[in-house]
C-alpha positions as CSV (number, residue, x, y, z in Angstrom):
1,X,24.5,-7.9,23.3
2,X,26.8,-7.8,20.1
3,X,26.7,-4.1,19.1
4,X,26.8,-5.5,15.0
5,X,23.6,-7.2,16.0
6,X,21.7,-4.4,17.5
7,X,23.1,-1.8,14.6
8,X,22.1,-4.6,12.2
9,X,18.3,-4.9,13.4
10,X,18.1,-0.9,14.2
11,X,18.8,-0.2,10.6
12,X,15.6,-2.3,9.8
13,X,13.4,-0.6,12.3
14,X,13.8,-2.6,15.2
15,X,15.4,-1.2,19.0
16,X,16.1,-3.4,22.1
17,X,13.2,-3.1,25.0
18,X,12.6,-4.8,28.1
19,X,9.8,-7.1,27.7
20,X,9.5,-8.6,31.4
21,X,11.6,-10.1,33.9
22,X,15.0,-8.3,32.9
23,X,14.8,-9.4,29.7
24,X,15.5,-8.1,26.5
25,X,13.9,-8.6,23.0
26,X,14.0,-6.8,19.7
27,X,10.5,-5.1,19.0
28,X,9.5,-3.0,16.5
29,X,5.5,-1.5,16.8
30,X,3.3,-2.4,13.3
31,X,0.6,0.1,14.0
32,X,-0.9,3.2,15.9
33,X,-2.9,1.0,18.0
34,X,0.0,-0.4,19.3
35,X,0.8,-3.9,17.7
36,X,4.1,-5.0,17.7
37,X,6.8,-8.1,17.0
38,X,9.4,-9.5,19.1
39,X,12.9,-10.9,17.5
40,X,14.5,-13.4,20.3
41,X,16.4,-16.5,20.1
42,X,14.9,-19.8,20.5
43,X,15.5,-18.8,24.2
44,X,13.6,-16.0,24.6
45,X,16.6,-13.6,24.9
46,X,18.0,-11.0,22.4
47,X,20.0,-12.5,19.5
48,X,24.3,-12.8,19.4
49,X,24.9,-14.0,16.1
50,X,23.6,-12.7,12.4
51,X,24.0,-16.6,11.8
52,X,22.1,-17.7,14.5
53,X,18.1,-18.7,14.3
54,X,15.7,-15.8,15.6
55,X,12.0,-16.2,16.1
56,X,9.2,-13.6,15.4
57,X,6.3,-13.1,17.6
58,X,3.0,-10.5,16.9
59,X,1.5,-9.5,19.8
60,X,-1.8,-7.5,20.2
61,X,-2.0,-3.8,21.6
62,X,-2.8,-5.5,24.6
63,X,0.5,-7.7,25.0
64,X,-1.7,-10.9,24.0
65,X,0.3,-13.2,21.6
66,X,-1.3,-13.4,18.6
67,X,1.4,-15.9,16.2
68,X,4.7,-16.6,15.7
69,X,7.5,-18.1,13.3
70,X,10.9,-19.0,12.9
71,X,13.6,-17.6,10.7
72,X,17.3,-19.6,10.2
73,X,18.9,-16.3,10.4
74,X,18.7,-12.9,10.5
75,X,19.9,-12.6,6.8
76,X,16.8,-14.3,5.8
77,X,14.7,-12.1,8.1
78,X,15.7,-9.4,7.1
79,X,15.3,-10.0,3.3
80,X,11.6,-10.5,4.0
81,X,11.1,-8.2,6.5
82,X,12.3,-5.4,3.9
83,X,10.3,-6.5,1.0
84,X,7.4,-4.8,2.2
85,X,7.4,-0.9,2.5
86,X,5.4,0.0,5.7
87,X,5.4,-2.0,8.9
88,X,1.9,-3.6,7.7
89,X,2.9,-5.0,4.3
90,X,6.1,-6.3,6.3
91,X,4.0,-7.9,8.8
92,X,2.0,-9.4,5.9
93,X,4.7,-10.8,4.1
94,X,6.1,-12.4,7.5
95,X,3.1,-13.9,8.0
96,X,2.9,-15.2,4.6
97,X,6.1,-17.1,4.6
98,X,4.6,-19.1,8.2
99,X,1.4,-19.8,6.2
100,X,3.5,-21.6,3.5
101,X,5.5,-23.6,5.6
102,X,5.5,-27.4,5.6
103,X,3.7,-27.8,9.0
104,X,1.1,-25.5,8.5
105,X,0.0,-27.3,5.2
């Protein structure tokens, strides 16, 4: 992994974790119960590029998917992500942005 990309997302909350099979993913927990989001490539594996697309993925305390969406790049993640103050209101404005997409209209 690019060491700009993992300093970029860990100043935003986000660390690298195994997730299952030797892979990697950028998660970040939402709550105490223990929700949390993925950030992968359209691959499934960890992000090299700033410029690159990246997909988000909420997932239930239990590891059960719950919804997921697609940013461009991580520039335009990350200017969403941070509009909100605590891991909720981020969540909630992430989730916001899928609900007005074209194909979910």
């Amino acid at each position: 992994m690019n060491d700009n990309i993992l300093e970029f997302y860990e100043a935003i909350g986000f660390k690298d974790a195994e997730i299952e099979d030797d892979l990697t993913a950028l998660c970040c927990e939402i709550d105490e119960n223990g929700s949390y989001v993925l950030l992968t490539d359209d691959n499934g594996s960890l992000p090299t590029a700033i410029k690159q697309s990246v997909l988000f993925t909420y997932y239930s305390p239990e590891g059960s998917f719950q919804w997921s969406t697609s940013f461009k790049n991580s520039d335009e993640f990350k200017a969403l992500w941070q509009s909100g103050a605590l891991p909720p209101e981020k969540l909630e404005a992430i989730k916001k942005y899928r609900d007005n997409k074209e194909w979910y209209k």
